[in-house]
C-alpha positions in Angstrom: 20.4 28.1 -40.2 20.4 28.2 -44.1 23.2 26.6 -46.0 24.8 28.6 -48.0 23.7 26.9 -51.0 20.5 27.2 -50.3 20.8 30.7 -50.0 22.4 30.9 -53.1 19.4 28.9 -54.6 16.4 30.7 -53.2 18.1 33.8 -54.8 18.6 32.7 -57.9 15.2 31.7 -57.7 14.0 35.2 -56.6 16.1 37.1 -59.5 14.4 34.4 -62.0 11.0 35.3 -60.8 11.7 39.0 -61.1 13.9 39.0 -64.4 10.9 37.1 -66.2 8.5 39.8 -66.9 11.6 42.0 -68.5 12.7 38.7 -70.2 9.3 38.4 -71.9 9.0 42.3 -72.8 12.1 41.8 -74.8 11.5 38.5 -76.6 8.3 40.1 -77.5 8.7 43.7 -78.3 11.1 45.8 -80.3 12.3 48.2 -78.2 15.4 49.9 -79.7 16.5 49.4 -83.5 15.8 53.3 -84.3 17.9 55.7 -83.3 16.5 58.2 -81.0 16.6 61.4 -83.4 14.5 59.2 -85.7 11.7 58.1 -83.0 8.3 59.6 -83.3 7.4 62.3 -80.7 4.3 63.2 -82.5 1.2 63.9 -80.7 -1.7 60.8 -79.6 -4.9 63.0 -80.0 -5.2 62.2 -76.5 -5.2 66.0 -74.7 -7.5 68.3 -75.9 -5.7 71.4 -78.2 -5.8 74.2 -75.9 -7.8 76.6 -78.5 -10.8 74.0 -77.9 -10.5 73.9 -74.1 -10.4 77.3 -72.3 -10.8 75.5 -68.6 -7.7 74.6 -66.3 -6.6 70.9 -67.3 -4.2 68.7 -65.1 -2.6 65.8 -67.2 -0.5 62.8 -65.8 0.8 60.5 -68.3 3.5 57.6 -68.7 5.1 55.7 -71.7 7.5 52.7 -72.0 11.0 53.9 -71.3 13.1 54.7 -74.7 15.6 51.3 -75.6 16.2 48.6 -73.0 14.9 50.5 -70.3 11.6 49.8 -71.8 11.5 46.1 -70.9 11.8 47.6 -67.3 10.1 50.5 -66.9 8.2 53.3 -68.0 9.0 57.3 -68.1 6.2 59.8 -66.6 5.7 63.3 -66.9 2.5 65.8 -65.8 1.3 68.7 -68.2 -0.8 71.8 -66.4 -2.9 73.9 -68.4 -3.8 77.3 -67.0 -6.9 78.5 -67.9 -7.6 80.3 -70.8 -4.2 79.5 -71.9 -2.9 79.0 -75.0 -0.6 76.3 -74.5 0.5 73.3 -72.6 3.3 73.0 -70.3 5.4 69.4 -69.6 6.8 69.4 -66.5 9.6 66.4 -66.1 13.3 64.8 -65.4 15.5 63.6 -67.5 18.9 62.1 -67.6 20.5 64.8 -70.3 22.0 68.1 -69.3 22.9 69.7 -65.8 19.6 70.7 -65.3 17.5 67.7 -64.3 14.3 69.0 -64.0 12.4 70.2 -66.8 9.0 72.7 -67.5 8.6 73.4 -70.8 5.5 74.2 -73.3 4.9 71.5 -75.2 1.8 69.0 -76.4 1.2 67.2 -73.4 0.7 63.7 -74.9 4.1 63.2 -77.5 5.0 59.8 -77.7 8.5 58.8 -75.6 10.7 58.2 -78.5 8.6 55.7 -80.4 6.4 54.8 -77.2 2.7 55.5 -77.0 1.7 57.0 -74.1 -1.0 56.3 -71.9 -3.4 58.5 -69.6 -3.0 58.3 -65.5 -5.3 61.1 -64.5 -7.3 63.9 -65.7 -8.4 66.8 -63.9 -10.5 69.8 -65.7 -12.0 73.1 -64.4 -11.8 73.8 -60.8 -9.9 71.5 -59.6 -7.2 71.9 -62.0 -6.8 75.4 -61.5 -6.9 74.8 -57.8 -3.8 71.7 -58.4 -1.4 74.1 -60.7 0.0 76.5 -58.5 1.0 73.8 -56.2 2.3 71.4 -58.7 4.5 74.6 -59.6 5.3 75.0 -56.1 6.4 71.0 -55.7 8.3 71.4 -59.1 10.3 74.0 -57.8 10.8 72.6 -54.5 11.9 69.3 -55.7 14.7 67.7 -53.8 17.0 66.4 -56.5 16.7 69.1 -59.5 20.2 68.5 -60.8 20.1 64.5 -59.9 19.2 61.4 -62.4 20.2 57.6 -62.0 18.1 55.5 -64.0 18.5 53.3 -61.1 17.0 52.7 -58.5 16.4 56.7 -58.2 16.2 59.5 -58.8 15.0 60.0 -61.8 11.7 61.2 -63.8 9.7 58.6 -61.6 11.0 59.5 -58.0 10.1 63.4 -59.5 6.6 62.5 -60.6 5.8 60.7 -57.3 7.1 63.6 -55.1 4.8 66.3 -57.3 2.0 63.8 -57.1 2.5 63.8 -52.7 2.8 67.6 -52.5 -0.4 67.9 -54.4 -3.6 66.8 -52.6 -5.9 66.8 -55.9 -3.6 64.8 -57.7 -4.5 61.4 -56.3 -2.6 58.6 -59.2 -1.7 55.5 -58.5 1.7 55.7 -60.6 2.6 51.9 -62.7 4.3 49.6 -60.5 6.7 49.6 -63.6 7.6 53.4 -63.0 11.0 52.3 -61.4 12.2 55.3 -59.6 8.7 56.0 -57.6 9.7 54.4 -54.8 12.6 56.5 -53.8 11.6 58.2 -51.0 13.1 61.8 -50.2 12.4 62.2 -46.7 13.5 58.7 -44.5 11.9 55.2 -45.1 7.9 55.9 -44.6 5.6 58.0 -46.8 2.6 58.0 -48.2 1.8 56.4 -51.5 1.5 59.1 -54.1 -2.3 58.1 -54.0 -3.0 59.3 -50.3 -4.7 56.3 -49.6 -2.3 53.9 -47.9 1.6 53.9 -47.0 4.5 52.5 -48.1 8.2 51.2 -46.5 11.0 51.9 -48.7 15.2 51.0 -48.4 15.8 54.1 -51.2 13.9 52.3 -53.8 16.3 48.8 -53.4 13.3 47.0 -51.1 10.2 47.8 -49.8 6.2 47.2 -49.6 3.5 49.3 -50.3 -0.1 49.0 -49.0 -3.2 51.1 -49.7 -6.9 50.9 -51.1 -5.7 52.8 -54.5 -2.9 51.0 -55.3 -3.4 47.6 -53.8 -0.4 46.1 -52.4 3.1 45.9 -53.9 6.0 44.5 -52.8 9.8 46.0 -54.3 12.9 44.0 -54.3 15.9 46.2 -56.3 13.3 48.2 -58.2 11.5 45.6 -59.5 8.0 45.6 -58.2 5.4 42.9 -57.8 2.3 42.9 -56.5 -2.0 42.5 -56.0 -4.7 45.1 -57.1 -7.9 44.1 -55.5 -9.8 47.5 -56.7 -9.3 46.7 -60.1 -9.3 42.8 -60.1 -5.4 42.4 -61.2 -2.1 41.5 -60.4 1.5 43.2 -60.9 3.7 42.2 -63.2 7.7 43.5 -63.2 8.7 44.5 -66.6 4.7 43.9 -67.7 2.8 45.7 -66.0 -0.8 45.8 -64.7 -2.5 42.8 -65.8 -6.4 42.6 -64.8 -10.0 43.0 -65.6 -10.4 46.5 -65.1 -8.3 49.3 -66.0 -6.9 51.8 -63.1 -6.3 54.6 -65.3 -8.5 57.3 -66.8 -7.8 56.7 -70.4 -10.1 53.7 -71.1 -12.7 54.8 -69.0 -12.7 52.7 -66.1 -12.0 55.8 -63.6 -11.7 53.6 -59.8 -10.6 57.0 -58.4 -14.5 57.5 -57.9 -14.4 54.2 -55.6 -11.9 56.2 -52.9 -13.4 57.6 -49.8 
C-alpha cells in the first residue's frame, strides 16, 4: 500500500505536470490588462460577407478565453448562414444574464475580447443547408440553457460539444483546451463530438477519450492531455495542439478528408 507521503508526492507531481502549460501561457502572454469594454471584437476577414456568398455556410470557431481563463482555455461558438441570407447568426453560452444560451446575428468571426479567433470547420452549400435546421434543433434542445460554471461545465464548451453530437455533418474535433467539452449530459459514455471514437467522462473532473479524429486524450480536473497520431502532435493543457500538421480548416491542412 502507498504511504501517505507518497501519495501526497505523486500528486503534487501530477498537479505540476498539468499546471505547467497554464504556468507558461501566463509568463508568456498578456492576457488581461484591458478592460473588457475596451477589447477588440472587430471582425478577422476570416468568414465570407454574406452579400458575397449566397450558399448555406456552417462556421465553427474558438478563441482564447477573455483574462485568466485564457491561460486555460478557449471559448467556442458556431455561426449558420442560411442561404441566400443576408446575415450571420452566432449561436453560443455565456456566463452573463439568466439566459445562458445565446443566437444572435452577428459577424461570425469577432475576436473574444482581444483574442483572435481561429477556424474549426467549414461547411458550404449542401451540406450546410442540410446541418442548420438541426443545429437549430440541438440549440434549442440544449440541456442546460439557463446553466454556466466556467468549471468544469457547463459552459460555452459543454454547449458547443452537445450541438456538434446532435449534428451528423458537423464532425470537429473541438481543442483539448476547450474545458467544458467534456461534460457529458447524458451518464459517463458518449461519443466524441467527432463521431469517430468514444470517450469516458466523471462530469468533466476525469476521463479518457479515444478516436481516429481526435487521437487520444486523457482529462484529470479539466485539464486535458494527450496524443494526435492523424496530425503528428501532442496535447498540451493550457497550450494547446502542438504538431506538424494542423487539425483545423483554417490553415489548410483539412484531416477531416482522412476519416472513413
Amino acid at each position: 500500500m502507498m504511504s501517505p507521503t507518497k501519495w501526497f508526492a505523486r500528486t503534487l507531481t501530477v498537479l505540476a505536470i498539468l499546471l505547467a502549460g497554464p504556468a507558461l501561457m501566463a509568463a508568456c502572454t498578456s492576457q488581461a490588462s484591458q478592460g473588457w469594454r475596451n477589447t477588440d471584437r472587430s471582425s478577422a476577414g476570416i468568414a465570407p460577407p454574406p452579400q458575397d456568398a449566397a450558399e448555406a455556410i456552417v462556421q465553427v470557431y474558438s478563441a482564447r478565453a477573455y483574462g485568466w481563463r485564457g491561460y486555460f482555455a478557449v471559448h467556442t461558438w458556431i455561426a449558420t448562414k442560411a442561404q441566400n441570407a443576408t446575415t450571420y447568426v452566432v449561436h453560443d453560452v455565456t456566463g452573463w444574464g439568466y439566459q445562458a444560451v445565446r443566437s444572435r446575428p452577428g459577424a461570425p468571426d469577432t475576436a473574444w475580447y482581444g483574442n483572435q479567433p481561429t477556424l474549426l470547420s467549414d461547411l458550404r452549400g449542401g451540406e450546410a443547408a442540410a446541418a442548420i435546421p438541426k443545429i437549430l434543433k440541438a440549440v434549442e434542445s440544449y440541456p442546460y440553457p439557463t446553466s454556466y460554471t466556467a468549471w468544469p461545465g457547463p459552459n460555452s464548451n459543454t454547449f458547443v460539444s452537445w450541438v456538434i453530437r446532435q449534428v451528423p455533418e458537423l464532425k470537429v474535433a473541438l481543442p483539448n483546451t476547450a474545458i467544458g467539452k467534456d461534460y457529458l449530459a447524458d451518464g459517463i459514455v458518449a461519443e466524441t463530438p467527432s463521431g469517430s471514437g468514444y470517450q469516458l467522462s466523471l462530469k468533466g473532473y476525469v476521463g479518457v477519450l479515444a478516436s481516429v479524429r481526435e487521437g487520444v486524450e486523457l482529462n484529470v480536473l479539466g485539464l486535458s492531455i494527450g496524443i494526435d497520431p492523424l496530425a503528428l502532435a501532442i496535447k498540451l493543457p493550457g497550450i494547446g495542439h502542438v504538431g506538424l500538421l494542423d487539425p483545423w480548416t483554417n490553415n489548410g491542412s483539412d484531416l477531416d478528408a482522412a476519416l472513413p
